[in-house]
N, CA, C and O atoms as a GROMACS GRO file, in nm:
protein
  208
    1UNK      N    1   5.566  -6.574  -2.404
    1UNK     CA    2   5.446  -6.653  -2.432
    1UNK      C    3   5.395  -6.723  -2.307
    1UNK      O    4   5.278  -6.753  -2.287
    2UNK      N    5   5.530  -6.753  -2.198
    2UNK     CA    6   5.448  -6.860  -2.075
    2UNK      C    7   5.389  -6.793  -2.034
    2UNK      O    8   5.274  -6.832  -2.013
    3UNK      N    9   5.429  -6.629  -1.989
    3UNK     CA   10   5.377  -6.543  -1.849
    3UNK      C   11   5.199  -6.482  -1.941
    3UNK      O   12   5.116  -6.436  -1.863
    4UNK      N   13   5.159  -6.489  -2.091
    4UNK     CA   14   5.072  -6.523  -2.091
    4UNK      C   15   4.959  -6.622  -2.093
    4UNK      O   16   4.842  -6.597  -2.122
    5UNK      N   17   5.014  -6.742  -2.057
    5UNK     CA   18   4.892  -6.857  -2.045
    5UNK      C   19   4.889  -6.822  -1.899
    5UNK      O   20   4.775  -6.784  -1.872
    6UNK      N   21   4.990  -6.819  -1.762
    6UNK     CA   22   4.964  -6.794  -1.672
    6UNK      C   23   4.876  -6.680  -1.597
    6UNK      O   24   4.821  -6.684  -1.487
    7UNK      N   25   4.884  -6.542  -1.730
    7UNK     CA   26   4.813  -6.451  -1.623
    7UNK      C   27   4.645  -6.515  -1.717
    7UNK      O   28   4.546  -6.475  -1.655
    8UNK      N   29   4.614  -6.585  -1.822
    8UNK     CA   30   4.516  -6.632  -1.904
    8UNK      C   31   4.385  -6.745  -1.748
    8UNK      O   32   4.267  -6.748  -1.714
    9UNK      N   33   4.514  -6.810  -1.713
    9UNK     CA   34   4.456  -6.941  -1.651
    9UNK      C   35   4.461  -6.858  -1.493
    9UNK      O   36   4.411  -6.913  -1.395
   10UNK      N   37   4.527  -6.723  -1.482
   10UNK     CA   38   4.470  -6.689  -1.360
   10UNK      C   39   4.356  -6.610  -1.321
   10UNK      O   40   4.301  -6.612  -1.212
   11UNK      N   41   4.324  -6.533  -1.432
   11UNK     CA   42   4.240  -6.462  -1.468
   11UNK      C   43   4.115  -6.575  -1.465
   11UNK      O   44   4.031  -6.589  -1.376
   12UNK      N   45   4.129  -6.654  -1.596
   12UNK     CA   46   4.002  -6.770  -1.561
   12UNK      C   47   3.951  -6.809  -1.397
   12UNK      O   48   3.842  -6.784  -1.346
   13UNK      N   49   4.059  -6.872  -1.341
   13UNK     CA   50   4.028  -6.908  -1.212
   13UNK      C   51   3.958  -6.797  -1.149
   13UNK      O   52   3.853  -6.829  -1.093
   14UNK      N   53   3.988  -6.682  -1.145
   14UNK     CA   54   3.953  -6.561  -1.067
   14UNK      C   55   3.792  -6.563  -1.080
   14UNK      O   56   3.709  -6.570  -0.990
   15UNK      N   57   3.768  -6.554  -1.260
   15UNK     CA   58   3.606  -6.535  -1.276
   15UNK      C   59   3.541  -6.674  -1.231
   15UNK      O   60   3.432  -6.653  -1.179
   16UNK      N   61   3.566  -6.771  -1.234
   16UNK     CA   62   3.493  -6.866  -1.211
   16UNK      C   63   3.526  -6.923  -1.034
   16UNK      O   64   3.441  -6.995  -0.981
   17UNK      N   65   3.618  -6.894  -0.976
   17UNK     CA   66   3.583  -6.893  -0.857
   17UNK      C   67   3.469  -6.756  -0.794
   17UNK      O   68   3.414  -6.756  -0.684
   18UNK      N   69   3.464  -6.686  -0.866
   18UNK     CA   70   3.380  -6.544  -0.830
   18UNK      C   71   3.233  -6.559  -0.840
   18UNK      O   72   3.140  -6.515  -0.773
   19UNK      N   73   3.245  -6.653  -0.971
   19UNK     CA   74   3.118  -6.664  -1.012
   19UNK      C   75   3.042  -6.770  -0.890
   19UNK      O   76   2.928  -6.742  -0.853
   20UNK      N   77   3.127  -6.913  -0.822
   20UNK     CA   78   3.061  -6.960  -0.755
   20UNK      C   79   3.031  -6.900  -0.655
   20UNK      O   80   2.912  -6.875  -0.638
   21UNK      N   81   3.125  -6.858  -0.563
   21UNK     CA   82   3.156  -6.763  -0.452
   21UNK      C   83   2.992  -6.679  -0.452
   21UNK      O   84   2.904  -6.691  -0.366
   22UNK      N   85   2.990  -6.601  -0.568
   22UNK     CA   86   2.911  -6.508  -0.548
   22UNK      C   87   2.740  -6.574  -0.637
   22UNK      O   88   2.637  -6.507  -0.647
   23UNK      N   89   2.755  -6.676  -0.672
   23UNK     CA   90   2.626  -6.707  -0.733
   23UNK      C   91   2.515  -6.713  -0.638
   23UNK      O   92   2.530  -6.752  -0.522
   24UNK      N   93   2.379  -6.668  -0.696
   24UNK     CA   94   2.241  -6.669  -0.604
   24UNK      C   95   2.260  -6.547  -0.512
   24UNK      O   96   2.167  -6.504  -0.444
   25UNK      N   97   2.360  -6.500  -0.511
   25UNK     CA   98   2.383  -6.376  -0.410
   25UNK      C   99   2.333  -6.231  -0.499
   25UNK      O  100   2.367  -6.206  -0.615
   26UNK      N  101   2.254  -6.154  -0.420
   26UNK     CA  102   2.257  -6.026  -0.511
   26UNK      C  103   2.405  -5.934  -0.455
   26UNK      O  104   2.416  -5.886  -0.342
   27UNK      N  105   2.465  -5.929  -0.519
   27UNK     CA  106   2.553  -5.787  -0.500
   27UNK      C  107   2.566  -5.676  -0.583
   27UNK      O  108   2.549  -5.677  -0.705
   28UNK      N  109   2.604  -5.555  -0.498
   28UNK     CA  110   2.588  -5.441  -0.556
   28UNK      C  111   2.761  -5.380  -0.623
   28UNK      O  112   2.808  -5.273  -0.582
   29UNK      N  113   2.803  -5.428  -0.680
   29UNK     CA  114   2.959  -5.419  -0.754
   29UNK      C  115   2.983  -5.475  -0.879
   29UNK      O  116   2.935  -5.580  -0.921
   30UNK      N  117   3.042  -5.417  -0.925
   30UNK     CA  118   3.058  -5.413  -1.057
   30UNK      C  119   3.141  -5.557  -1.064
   30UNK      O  120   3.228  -5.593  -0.984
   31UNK      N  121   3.086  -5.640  -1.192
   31UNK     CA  122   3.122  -5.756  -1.187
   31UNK      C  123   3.286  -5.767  -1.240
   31UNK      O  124   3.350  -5.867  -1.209
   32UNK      N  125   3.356  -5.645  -1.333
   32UNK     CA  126   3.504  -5.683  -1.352
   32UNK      C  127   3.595  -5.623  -1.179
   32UNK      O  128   3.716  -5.608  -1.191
   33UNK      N  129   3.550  -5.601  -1.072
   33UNK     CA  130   3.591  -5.615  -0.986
   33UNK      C  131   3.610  -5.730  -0.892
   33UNK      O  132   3.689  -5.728  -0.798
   34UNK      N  133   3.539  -5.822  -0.921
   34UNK     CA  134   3.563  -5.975  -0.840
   34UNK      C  135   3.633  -6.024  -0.772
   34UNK      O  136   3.604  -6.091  -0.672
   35UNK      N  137   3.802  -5.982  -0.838
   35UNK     CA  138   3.880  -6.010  -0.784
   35UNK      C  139   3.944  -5.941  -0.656
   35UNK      O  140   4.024  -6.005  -0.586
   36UNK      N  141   3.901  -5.779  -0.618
   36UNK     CA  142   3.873  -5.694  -0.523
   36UNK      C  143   3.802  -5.801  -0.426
   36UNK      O  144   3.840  -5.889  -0.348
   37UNK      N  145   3.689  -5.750  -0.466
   37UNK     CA  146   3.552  -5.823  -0.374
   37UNK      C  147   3.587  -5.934  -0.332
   37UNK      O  148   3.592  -5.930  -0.208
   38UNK      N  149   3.626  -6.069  -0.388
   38UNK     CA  150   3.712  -6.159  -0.339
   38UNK      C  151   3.798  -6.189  -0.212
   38UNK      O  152   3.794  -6.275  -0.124
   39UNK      N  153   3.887  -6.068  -0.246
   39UNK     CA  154   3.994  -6.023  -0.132
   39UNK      C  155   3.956  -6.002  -0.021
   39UNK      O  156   4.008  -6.052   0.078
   40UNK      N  157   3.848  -5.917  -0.021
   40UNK     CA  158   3.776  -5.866   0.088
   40UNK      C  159   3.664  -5.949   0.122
   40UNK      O  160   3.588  -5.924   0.215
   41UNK      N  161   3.655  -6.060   0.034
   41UNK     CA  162   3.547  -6.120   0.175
   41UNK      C  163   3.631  -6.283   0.184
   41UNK      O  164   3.575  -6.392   0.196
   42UNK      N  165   3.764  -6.259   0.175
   42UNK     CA  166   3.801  -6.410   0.201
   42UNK      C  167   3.918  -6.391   0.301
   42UNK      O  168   3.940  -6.461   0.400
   43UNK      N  169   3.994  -6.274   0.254
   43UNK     CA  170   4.086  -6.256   0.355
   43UNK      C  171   4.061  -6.140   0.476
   43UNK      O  172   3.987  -6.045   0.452
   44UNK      N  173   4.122  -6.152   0.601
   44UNK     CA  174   4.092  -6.001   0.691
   44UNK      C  175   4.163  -5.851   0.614
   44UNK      O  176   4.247  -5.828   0.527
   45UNK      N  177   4.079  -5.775   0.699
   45UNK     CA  178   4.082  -5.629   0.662
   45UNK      C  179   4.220  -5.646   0.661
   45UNK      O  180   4.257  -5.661   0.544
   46UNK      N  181   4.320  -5.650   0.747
   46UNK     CA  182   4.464  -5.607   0.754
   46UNK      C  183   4.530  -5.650   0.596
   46UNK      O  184   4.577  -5.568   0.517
   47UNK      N  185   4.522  -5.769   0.578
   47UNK     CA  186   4.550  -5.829   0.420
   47UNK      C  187   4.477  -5.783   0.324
   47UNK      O  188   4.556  -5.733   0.244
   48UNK      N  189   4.370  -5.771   0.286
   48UNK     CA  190   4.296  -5.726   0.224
   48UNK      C  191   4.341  -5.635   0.133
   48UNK      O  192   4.379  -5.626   0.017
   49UNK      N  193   4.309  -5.525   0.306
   49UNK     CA  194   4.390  -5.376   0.317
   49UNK      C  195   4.275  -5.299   0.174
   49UNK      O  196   4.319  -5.266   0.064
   50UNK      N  197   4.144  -5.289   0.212
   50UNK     CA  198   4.065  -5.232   0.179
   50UNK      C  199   4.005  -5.083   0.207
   50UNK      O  200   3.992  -5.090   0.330
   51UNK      N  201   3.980  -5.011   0.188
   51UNK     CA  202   3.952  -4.907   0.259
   51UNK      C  203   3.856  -4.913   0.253
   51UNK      O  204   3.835  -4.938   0.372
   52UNK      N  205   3.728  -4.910   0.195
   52UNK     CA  206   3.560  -4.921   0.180
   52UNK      C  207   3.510  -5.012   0.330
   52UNK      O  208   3.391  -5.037   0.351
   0.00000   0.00000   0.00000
């Protein structure tokens, strides 16, 4: 039951940091990817570790 409120309240955080992050911005990506897109524009390529 814990390890679901945790992946619940991480998941939340994810969309709503995404949502500020990316508000007023047009982007072209699919919005259940966020947490991708995220990665890649907060951390460097090496971490990331994006290929696009």
């Amino acid at each position: 039951m814990s390890w679901m409120v945790v992946s619940l309240v991480g998941a939340f955080a994810v969309g709503i940091t995404g949502a500020m992050y990316y508000s007023g911005v047009h982007h072209n990506f699919n919005n259940e990817m966020i947490f991708l897109e995220l990665a890649k524009g907060l951390f460097p390529r090496w971490i990331a570790a994006h290929s696009a």
